[in-house]
C-alpha positions as CSV (number, residue, x, y, z in Angstrom):
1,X,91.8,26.6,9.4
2,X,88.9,26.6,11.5
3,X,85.7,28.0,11.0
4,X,85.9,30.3,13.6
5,X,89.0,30.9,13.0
6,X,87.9,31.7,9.2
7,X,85.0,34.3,10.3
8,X,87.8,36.4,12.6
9,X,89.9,36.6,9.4
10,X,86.8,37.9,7.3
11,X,85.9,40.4,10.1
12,X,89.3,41.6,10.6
13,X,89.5,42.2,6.1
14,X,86.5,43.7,6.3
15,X,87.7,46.4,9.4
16,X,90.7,46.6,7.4
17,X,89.2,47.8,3.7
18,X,85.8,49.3,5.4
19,X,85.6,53.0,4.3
20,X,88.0,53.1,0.9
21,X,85.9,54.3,-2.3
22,X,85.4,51.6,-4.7
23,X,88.0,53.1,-6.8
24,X,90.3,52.2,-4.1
25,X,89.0,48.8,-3.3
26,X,89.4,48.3,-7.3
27,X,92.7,48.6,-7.2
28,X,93.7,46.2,-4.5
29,X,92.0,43.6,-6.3
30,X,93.7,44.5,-9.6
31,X,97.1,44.5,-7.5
32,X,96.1,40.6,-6.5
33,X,94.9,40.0,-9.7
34,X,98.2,38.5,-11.0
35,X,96.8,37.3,-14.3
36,X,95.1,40.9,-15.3
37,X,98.6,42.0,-14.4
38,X,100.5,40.1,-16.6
39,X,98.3,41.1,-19.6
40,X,98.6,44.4,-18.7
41,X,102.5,44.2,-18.5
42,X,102.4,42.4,-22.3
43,X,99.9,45.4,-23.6
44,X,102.5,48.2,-22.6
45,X,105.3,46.2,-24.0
46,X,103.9,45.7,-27.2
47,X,103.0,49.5,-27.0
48,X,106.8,50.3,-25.5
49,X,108.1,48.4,-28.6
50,X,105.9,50.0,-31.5
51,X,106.3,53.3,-30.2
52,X,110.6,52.0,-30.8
53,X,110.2,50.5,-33.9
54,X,112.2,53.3,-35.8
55,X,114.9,53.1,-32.9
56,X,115.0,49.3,-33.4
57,X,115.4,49.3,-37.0
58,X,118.3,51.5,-36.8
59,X,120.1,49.9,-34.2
60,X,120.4,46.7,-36.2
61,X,120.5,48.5,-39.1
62,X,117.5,46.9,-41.0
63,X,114.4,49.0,-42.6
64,X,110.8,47.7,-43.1
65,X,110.9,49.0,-46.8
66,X,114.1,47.8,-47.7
67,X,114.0,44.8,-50.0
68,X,117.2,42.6,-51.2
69,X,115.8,39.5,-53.6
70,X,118.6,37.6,-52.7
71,X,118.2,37.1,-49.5
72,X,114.2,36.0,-49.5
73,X,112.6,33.8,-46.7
74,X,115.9,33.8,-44.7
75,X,115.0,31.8,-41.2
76,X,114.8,32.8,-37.9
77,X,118.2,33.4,-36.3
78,X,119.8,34.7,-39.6
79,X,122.7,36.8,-39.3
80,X,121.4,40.5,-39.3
81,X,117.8,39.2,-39.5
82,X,116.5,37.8,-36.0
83,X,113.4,36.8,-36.9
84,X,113.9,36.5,-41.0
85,X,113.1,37.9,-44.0
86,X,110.0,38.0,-46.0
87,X,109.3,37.4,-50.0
88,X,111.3,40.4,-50.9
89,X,113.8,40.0,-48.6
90,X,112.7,42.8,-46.3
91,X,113.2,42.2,-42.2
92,X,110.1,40.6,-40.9
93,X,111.3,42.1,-37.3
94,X,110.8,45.4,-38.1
95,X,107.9,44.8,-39.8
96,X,106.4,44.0,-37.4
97,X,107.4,46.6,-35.3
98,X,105.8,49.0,-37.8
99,X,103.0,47.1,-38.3
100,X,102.0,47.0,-34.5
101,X,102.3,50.3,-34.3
102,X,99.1,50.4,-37.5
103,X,97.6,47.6,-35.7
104,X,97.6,48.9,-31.9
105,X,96.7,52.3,-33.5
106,X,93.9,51.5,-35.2
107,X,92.9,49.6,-31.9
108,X,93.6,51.9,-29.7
109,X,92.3,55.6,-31.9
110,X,88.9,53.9,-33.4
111,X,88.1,52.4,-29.8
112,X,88.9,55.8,-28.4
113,X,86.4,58.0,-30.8
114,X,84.1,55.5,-30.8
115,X,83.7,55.6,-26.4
116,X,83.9,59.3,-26.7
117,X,80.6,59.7,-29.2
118,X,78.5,56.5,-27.6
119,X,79.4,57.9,-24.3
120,X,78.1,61.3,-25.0
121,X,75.2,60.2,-26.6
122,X,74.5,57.3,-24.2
123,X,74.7,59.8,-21.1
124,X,72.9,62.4,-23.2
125,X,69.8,59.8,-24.3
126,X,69.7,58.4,-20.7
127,X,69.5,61.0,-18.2
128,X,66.1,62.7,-21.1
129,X,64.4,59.4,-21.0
130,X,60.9,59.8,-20.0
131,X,61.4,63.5,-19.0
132,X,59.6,66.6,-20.7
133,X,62.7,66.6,-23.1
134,X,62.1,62.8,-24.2
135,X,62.1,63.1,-27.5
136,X,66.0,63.6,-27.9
137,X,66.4,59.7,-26.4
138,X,63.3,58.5,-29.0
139,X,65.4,60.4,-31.5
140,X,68.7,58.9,-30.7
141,X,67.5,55.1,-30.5
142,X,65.2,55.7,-33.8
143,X,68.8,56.2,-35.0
144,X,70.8,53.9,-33.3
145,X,68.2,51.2,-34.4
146,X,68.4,52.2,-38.0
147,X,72.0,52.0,-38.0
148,X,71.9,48.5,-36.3
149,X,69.4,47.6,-38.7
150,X,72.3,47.2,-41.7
151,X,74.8,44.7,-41.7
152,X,78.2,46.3,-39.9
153,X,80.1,44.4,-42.2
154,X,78.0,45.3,-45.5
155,X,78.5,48.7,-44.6
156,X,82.0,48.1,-43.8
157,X,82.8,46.8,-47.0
158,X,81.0,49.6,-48.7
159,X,82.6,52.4,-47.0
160,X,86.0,50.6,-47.6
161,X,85.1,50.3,-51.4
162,X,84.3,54.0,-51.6
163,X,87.4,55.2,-49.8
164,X,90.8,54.7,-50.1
165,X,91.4,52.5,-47.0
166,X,94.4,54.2,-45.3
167,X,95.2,54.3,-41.4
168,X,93.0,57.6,-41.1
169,X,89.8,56.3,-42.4
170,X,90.1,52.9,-41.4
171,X,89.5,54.5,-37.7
172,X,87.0,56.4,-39.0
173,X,84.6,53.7,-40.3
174,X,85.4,51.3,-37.4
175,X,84.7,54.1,-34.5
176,X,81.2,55.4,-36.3
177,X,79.9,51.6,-37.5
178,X,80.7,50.6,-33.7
179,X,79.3,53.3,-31.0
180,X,76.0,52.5,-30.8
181,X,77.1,49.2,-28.6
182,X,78.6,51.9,-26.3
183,X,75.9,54.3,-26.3
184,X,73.6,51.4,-25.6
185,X,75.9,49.9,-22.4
186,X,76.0,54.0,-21.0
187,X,72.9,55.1,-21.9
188,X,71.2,51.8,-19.6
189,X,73.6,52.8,-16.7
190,X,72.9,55.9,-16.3
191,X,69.3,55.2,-16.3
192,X,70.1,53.0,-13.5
193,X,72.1,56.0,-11.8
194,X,69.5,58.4,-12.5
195,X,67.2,58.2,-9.7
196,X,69.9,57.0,-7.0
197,X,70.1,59.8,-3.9
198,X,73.2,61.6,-4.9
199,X,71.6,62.5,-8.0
200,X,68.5,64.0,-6.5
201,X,71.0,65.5,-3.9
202,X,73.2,66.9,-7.1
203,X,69.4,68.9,-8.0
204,X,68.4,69.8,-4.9
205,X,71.6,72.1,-4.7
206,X,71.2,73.0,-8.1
207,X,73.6,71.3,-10.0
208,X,73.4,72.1,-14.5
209,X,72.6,69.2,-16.4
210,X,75.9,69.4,-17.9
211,X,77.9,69.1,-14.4
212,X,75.4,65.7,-13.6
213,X,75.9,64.2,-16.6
214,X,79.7,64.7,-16.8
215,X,81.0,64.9,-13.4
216,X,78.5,62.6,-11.3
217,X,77.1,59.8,-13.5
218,X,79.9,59.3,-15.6
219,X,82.7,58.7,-13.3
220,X,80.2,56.2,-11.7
221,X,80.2,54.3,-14.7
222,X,84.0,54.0,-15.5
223,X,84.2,50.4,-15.3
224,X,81.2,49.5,-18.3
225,X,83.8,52.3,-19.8
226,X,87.0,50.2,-19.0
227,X,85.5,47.0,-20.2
228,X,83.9,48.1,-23.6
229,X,87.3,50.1,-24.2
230,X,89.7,46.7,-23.5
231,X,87.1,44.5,-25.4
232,X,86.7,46.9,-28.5
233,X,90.6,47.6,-28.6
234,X,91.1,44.1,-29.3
235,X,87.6,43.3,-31.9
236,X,89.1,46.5,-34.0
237,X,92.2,44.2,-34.6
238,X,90.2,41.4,-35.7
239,X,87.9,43.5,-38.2
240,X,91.5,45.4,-39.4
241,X,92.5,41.7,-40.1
242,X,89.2,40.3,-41.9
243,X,89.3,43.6,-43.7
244,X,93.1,42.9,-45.3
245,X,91.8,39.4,-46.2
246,X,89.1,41.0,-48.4
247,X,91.9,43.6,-49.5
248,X,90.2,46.4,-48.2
249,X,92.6,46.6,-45.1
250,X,95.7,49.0,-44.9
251,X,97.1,48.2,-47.9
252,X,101.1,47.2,-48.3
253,X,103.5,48.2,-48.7
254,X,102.6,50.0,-45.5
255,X,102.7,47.1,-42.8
256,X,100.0,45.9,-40.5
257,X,100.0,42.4,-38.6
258,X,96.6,42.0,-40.6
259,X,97.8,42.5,-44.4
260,X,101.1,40.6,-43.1
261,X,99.7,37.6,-41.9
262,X,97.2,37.3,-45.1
263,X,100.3,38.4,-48.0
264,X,102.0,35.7,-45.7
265,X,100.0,32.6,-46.6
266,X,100.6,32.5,-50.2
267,X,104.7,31.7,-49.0
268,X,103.4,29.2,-46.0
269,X,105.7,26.4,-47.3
270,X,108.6,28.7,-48.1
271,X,108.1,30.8,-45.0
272,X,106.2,29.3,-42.6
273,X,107.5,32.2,-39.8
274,X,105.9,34.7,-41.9
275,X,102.8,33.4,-41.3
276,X,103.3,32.1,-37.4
277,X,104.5,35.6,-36.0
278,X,102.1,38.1,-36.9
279,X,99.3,35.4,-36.3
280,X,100.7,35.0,-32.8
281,X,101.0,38.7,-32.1
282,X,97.5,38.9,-33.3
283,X,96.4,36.5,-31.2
284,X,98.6,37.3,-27.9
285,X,97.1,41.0,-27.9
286,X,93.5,40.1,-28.5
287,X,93.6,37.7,-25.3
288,X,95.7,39.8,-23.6
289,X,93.3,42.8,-23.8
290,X,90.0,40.6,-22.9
291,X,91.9,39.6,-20.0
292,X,91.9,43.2,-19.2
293,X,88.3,43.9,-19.7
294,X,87.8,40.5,-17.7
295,X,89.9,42.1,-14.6
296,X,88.5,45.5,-14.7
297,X,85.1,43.9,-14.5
298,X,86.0,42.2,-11.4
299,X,87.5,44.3,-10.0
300,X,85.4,46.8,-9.7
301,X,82.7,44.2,-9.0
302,X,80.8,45.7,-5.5
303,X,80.3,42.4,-4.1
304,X,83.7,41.2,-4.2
305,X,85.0,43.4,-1.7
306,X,85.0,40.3,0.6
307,X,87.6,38.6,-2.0
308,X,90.2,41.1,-1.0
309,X,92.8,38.4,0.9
């Protein structure tokens, strides 16, 4: 292609997309984005397959807590057992079925409660900064830098120690040990947004606070939201799986991909797919949701409206 022929094609993209919001424009790169797509695709049918886990296990007639000692570290491909057994005979498949569904959930809830209270708080400190009603943001960061000031991961394993480390408060300590990197992402864009003209327009026809906050700076900054949601999803499954190794995880018999993959390692030479599967699940859903994050990022990237082909 020629070069002139190269700067009619540009023209003619850019008459084509000219006038779409950047929501819009977002999603026509995230419809070309093939590889964001795929990850996408892989995240709902991990989800799909946890939410089926009890329909699975009764449709091949197999039960996460059912053990049967004599038929221990079966292989993959066993009859009634597609992907094995484990060290008390219990189906790994539906294991880890059940234990997706504690893994994505922990994932999924603590990421959740953690973007609602740093987004609140980082919309809240950033839109009083260096107004008459400053104090509340020096108040906030005094806060948010004491907090950061500790070790997440000494506090983590205090916490843990303290409390019985089921499902419930597992989210708990990861979503309030983990806003403050939220609040700090929000609070810097909406200082950014602060001053632009459709905030000053938004007060000049007397707009509440509330209403600017929530309904014109935050939906401008749903992408930082996006990413830090996709990225956290995925850290909050590592730190559930560091957590089981130092057996302050979910503890068994209830099943996570964590606590299975660290039980597993004792039986690697016996079992060696006890070991391989919920690793790989691990490890498949981590890149998977970065992937995400990494697409959402581009996507709604404002100069890359000229990458639309």
């Amino acid at each position: 292609m020629s070069a002139s022929e190269a700067a009619v094609l540009s023209l003619h993209n850019e008459d084509e997309y000219r006038g779409q919001t950047l929501g819009q424009l977002a999603l026509l790169r995230l419809r070309r984005d093939h590889l964001t797509l795929i990850a996408i695709g892989v995240i709902l049918l991990l989800t799909v397959l946890a939410l089926l886990a009890p329909v699975i296990s009764d449709t091949l007639d197999v039960n996460y807590r059912r053990t049967d000692l004599r038929n221990t570290f079966a292989k993959i491909g066993s009859p009634g057992h597609p992907l094995g057994t484990d060290d008390l005979g219990r189906d790994h498949l539906s294991r880890l079925l059940y234990g997706a569904r504690v893994s994505l959930g922990i994932g999924f809830s603590a990421a959740l409660v953690s973007l609602i209270v740093g987004t609140t708080v980082g919309v809240v400190a950033g839109f009083y900064q260096g107004s008459r009603l400053g104090f509340i943001d020096d108040l906030i960061m005094w806060f948010v830098i004491t907090l950061n000031s500790v070790p997440s991961l000494f506090l983590l394993l205090i916490i843990s120690a303290m409390l019985s480390p089921t499902v419930f408060t597992l989210i708990l300590i990861l979503a309030l040990l983990s806003w403050t990197s939220t609040m700090r992402f929000v609070r810097g864009e909406t200082l950014s947004h602060r001053g632009r003209e459709y905030i000053v327009a938004a007060h000049a026809i007397g707009a509440s606070t509330p209403r600017i906050m929530f309904l014109h700076i935050l939906p401008n900054i749903f992408s930082v939201l996006a990413i830090n949601l996709a990225s956290d999803i995925g850290g909050f499954i590592l730190v559930e799986s560091a957590l089981s190794f130092l057996n302050l995880g979910v503890r068994p018999p209830t099943p996570s991909w964590g606590n299975m993959l660290i039980n597993a390692q004792t039986f690697y030479t016996m079992g060696v797919h006890l070991v391989i599967m919920p690793g790989l699940m691990i490890v498949i859903t981590v890149l998977c949701l970065f992937l995400i994050g990494d697409g959402v990022r581009d996507a709604f990237d404002p100069q890359a409206s000229k990458k639309i082909a």
